[in-house]
C-alpha positions in Angstrom: 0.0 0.0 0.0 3.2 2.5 0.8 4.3 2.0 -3.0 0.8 2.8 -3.7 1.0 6.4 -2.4 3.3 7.5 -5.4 1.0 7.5 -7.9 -1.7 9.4 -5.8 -3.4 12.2 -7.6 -3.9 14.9 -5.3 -5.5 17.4 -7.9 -7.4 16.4 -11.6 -8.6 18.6 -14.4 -9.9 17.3 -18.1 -9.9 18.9 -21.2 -12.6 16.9 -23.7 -11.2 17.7 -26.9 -13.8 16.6 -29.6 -15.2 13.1 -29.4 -12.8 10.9 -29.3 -9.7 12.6 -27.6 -9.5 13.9 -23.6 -6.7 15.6 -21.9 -6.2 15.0 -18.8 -4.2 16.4 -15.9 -2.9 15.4 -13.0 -0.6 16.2 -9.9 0.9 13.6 -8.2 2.5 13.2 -4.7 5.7 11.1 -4.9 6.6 9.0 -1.6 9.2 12.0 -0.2 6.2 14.7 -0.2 7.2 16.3 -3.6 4.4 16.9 -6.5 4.8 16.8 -10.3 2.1 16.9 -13.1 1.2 14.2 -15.4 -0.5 15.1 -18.9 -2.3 12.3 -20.5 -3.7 12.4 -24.3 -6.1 9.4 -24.3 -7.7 8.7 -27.7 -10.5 6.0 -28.4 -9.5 3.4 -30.9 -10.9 3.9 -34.2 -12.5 0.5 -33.9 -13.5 0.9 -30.2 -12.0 -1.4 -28.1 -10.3 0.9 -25.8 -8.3 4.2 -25.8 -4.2 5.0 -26.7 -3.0 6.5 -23.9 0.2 9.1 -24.1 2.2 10.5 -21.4 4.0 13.6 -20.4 5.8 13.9 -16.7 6.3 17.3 -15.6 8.7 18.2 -12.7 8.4 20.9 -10.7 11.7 22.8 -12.3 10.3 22.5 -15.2 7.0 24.7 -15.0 8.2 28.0 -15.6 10.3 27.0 -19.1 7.6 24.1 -20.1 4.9 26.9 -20.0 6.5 29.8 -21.0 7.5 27.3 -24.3 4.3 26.2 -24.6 2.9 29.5 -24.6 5.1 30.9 -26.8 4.8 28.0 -29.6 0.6 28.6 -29.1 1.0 32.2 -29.5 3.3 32.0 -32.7 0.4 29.6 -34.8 -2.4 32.2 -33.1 -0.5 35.3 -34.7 1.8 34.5 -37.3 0.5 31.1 -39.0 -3.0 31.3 -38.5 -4.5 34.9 -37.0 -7.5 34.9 -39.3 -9.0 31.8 -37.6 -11.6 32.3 -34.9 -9.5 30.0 -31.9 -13.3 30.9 -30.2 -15.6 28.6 -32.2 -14.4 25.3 -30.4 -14.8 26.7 -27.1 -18.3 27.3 -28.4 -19.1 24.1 -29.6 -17.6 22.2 -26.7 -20.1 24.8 -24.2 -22.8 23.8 -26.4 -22.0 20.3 -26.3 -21.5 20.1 -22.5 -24.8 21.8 -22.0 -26.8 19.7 -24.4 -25.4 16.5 -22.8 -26.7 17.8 -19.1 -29.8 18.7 -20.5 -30.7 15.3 -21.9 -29.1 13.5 -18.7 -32.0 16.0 -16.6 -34.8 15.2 -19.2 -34.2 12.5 -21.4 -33.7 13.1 -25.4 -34.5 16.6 -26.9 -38.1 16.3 -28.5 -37.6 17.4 -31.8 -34.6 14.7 -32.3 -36.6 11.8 -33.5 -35.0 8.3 -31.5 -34.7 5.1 -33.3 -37.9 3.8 -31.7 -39.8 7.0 -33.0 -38.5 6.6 -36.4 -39.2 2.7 -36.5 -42.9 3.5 -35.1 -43.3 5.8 -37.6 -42.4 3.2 -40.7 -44.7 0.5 -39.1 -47.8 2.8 -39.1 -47.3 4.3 -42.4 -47.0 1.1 -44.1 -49.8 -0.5 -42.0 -52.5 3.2 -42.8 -51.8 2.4 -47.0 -54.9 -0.1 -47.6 -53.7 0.0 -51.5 -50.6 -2.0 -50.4 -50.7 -5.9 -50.6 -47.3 -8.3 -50.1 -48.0 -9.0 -53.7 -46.9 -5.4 -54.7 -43.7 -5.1 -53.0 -41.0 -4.3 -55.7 -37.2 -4.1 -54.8 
């Protein structure tokens, strides 16, 4: 159980980056009372049995440069490569997302978003409401 202590996480954040990819991070506590951060990229398979999972270990002497790198390199596609594109409209779309999601968890599926069982219901009456129909007719 001691060994277990080192790979405690003492503070989490995630990042959902579309719908397959999550960021997620993490401080750890090592066993001499010291923290460092892991970063984790965890993908779902395209053929979904499970995730890729990919690793970063930060160290505590390594904040300041790691993020000041990291900041620069952002900044550089944000003003010189791309400035035209609005970095906004994923934010956006994630918000919307998130609160779509906790909407249908509170009240089920939106209305207008027909389910499968709607959409199946709705085949069986219309073909059962056309009297002019008869298994003889049915062409492929």
């Amino acid at each position: 159980m001691e060994n277990d202590k080192k790979f405690e996480s003492v503070y989490s954040s995630k990042v959902r980056a579309g719908k397959r990819r999550t960021y997620f991070f993490d401080v750890r506590q090592t066993k001499g009372d010291d923290y460092y951060i892991t970063i984790t990229e965890s993908t779902k398979k395209f053929d979904g049995n499970g995730y890729e999972r990919h690793k970063i270990f930060l160290y505590k002497e390594d904040f300041n440069r790691f993020l000041s790198s990291l900041d620069d390199t952002i900044q550089h596609v944000k003003t010189e490569l791309m400035p035209e594109f609005d970095y906004e409209l994923y934010e956006k779309r994630q918000l919307e997302w998130e609160e779509k999601m906790r909407l249908e968890a509170e009240n089920g599926p939106a209305e207008d978003a027909p389910t499968e069982e709607k959409v199946v219901e709705e085949k069986v009456v219309d073909e059962s409401d056309d009297s002019s129909s008869s298994d003889d007719d049915i062409s492929w």
